[in-house]
C-alpha positions in Angstrom: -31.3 11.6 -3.3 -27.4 11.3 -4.8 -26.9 14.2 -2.4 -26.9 11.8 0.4 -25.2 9.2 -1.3 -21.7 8.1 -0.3 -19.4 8.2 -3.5 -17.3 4.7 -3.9 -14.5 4.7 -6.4 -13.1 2.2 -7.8 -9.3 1.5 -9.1 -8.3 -1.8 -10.9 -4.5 -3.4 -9.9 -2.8 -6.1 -11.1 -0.5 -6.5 -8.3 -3.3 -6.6 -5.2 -0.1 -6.7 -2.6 1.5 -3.8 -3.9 -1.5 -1.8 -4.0 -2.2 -2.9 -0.3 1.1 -1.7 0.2 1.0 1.7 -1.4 -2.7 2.4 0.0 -2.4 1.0 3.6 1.4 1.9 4.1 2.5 4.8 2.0 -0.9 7.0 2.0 -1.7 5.9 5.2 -5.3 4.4 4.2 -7.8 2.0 6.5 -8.5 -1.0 5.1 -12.0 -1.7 6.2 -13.1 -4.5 4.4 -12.1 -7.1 1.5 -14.8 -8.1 -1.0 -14.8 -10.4 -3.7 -10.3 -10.5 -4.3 -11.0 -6.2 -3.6 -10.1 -4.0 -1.2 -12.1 -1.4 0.3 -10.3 1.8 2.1 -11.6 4.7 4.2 -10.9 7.4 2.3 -12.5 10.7 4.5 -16.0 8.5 5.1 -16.2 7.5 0.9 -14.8 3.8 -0.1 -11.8 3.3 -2.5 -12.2 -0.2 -3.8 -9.1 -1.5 -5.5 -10.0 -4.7 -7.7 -7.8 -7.1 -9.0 -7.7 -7.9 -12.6 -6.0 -10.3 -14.7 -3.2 -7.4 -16.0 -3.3 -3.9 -17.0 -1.8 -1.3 -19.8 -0.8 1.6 -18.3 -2.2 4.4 -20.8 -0.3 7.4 -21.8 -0.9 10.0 -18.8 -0.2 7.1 -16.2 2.2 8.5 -14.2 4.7 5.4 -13.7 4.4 3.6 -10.2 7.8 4.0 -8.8 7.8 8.5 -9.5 3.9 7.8 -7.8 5.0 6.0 -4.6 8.4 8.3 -3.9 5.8 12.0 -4.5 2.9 10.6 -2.4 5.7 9.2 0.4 7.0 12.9 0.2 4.2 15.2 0.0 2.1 12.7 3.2 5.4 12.7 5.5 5.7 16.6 4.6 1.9 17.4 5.4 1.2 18.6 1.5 -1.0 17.8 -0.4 -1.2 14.7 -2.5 -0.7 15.8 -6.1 0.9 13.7 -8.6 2.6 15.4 -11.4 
């Protein structure tokens, strides 16, 4: 049953080297495998997958990448939680 099931999420990128960067080095994140251009992280025993795609549009409650990297750098050295406002 989905009970059971491990949950995989997925996030699309088009920078794949930044997002390496930002998952592996600034949340801290394993990478445990790379499929198909993807990444795969260990996120508490579920998979992130972060998949490259030709380009994105950032839609209007995308919280722009540089206030994201300095909050998560901040809240993960401090211990806090990781909440992006």
């Amino acid at each position: 049953m989905l009970s059971h099931a491990r949950l995989q999420s997925i996030i699309w990128t088009a920078d794949i080297d930044a997002a390496r960067d930002f998952y592996q080095k600034t949340l801290g994140l394993a990478l445990t495998a790379m499929s198909d251009g993807a990444l795969v992280f260990d996120v508490g025993g579920s998979d992130l997958r972060v998949s490259p795609v030709p380009s994105t549009t950032p839609s209007a409650h995308t919280v722009p990448h540089s206030q994201m990297r300095r909050s998560a750098a901040s809240r993960h050295r401090s211990g806090g939680p990781l909440v992006f406002q």
